[in-house]
N, C-alpha and C positions, 0 to 999 in steps of 0.2 A: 548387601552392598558389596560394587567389588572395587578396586584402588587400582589408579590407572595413573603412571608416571609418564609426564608428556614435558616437552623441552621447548622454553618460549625465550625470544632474546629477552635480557635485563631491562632493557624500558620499556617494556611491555612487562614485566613482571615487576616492579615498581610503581606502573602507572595502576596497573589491577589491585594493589597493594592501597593504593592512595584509594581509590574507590570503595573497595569495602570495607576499608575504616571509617570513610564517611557515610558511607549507607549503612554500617554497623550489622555486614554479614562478612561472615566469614569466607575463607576462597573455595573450599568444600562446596557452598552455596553459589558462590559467583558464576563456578564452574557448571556446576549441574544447571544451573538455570539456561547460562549463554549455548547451552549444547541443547537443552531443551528447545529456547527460542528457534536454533539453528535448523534442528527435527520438524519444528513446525514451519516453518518459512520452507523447506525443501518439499515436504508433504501437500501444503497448499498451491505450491505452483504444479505439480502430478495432479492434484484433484481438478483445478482450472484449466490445466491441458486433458485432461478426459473428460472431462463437461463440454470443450471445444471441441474435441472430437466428435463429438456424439452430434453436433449443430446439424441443422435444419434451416435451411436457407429461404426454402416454399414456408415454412413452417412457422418461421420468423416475420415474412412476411403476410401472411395471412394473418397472425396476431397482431402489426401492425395496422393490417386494414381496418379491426375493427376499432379503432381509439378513432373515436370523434373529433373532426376537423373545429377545432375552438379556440381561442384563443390560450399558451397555457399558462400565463402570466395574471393575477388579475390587479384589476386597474389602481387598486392600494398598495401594489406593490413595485410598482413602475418606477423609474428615473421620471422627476421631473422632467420636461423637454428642454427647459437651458443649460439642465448639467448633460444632458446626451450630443454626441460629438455626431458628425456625418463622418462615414466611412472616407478613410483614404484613398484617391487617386493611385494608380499606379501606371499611371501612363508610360510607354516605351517610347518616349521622341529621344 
């Protein structure tokens, strides 16, 4: 384990204060977790930016072509037709 002194203004170390007295962890824990969460949230957008990278356009669509033209909703799962609205107008006069 290593201990790592960081400086945050007083309402904000108050309000982190009020939290894990009510989730009944301590700030050792608060800390570690929200720097964890922070790790993954940063990690995951690198991962979803190299997976974007990597696209196939042709590739994309040729897997599209083969998904069968069907309807993809089925009929027990529908809006009734009196609660479904017609599309707004958007006329330019």
């Amino acid at each position: 384990m290593s201990t790592v002194t960081i400086q945050i203004p007083d309402y904000l170390k108050l309000h982190i204060e009020n939290l894990v007295e009510r989730e009944g962890m301590t700030l050792d824990q608060f800390f570690a977790t929200a720097v964890s969460e922070k790790i993954a949230a940063i990690e995951a957008v690198d991962y979803i930016s190299s997976r974007a990278n990597r696209a196939n356009e042709d590739a994309f669509q040729a897997a599209l072509s083969k998904i069968p033209s069907t309807p993809v909703t089925a009929d027990w799962d529908k809006l009734p037709p009196a609660l479904v609205s017609e599309p707004e107008s958007h006329d330019s006069n």
